[in-house]
Structure formats: C-alpha cells, structure tokens
N, C-alpha and C positions, 0 to 999 in steps of 0.2 A: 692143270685143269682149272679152269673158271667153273665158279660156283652157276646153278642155275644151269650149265650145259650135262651134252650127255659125257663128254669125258670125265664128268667130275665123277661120276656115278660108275666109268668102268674098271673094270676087275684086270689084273695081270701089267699095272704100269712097270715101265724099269725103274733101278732106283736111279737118285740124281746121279750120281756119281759115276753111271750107266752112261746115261746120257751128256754126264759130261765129256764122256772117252769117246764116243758119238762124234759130237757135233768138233770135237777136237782135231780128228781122225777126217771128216768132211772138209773143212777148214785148210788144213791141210793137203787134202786131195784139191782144193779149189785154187792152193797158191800154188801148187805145180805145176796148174795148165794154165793158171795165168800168167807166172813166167814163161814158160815153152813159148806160148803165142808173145808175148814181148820180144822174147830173144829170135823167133821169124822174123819181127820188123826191122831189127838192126838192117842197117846198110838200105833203105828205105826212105824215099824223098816224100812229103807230107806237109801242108802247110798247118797251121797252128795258130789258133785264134787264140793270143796275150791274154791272161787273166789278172797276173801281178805277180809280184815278190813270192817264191816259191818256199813251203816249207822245210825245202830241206836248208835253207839260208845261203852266206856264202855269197851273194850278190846277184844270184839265180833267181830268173823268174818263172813262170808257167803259166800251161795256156791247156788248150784241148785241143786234141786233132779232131776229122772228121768220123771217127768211132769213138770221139767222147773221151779217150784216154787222155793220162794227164802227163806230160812234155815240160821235162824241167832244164832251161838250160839258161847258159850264162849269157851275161849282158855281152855284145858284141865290141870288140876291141876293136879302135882306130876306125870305126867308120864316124863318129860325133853325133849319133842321131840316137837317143835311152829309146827304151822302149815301152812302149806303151797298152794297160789294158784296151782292149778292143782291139788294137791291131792283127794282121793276118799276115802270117810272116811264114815263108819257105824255109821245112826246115831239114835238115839231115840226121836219120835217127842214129845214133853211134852208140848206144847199152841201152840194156834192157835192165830192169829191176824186177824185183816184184809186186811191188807196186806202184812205178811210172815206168816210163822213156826218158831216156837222154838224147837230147838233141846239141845240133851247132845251127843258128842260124847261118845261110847260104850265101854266099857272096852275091854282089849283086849282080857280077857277072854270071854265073852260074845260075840268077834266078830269072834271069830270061829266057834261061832255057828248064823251066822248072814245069815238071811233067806230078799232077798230083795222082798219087797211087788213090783207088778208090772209086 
C-alpha cells in the first residue's frame, strides 16, 4: 500500500509472507505454460531477426522471432559468412527452454524453400 491511496487505509491485508507463496506459486504456473508453448514450436521453421551474442554464451547469438521470442543459436559452421545484428535469418527450432528457443540456422538450400510459420 502507497501512503495517500485507498489501500493504505484498508483492513484484512495478507501478510508478506502470504503473498510471497502467492506470487511464487503464479510465477510458477507462468513458467509452465511458457515452456508447454516453447516445446509446440520445436520442429517449427521461423525466421529470426539477429540481435547479438546471446546470454547464454558459448559463441551463441540471438535474435527474436516474429512473436518476440528470444532464439538462441550458434554461429553457423563452414558457410564463412558471422552473423550479424539486424540480420533475418531462416531458422529451425530444435528445444525449447523456459525461457528461449533453440534454433539451427537453415541451410541455404533448404532456405529457399523456407515457408515462415505465422
């Protein structure tokens, strides 16, 4: 409760410790269906707009599909071309996390014939 509102003033709050089993409990119900919905996209073709070097390290970058999710995959072997923020790159979702996608970028054969889900 903020001073000067009407919550400051009301009667029957829970205690912290209430609400911290609460929002702990929420939290939780929220990374369950945000995995579920990752683990539907596996197997899933999506292009991926590059954003940079990805936190989870490792030589992995990441980008965002077109639902904003965040797409972390590794730098592509044997083609000679790094990759680049702002690029838009075909990619293949292969895991889910709970909090990204794992991609492969697509060969460039295969991204001719690249169909975006969405």
């Amino acid at each position: 409760p903020r001073p000067g509102t009407r919550a400051a003033d009301m009667e029957g709050r829970v205690s912290p410790e209430l609400a911290q089993e609460r929002l702990e409990e929420l939290q939780a119900l929220q990374r369950g269906m945000t995995l579920a919905y990752h683990r539907q996209r596996v197997g899933e073709r999506t292009e991926v707009l590059l954003e940079g070097p990805s936190r989870r390290g490792g030589g992995q970058v990441c980008g965002r599909d077109p639902y904003h999710r965040v797409v972390n995959l590794a730098e592509p072997v044997g083609n000679g071309e790094p990759m680049e923020a702002g690029q838009l790159l075909p990619v293949d979702i292969v895991e889910a996390t709970p909090h990204s996608l794992i991609g492969v970028p697509v060969s460039d054969t295969a991204a001719a014939r690249l169909h975006v889900v969405g």
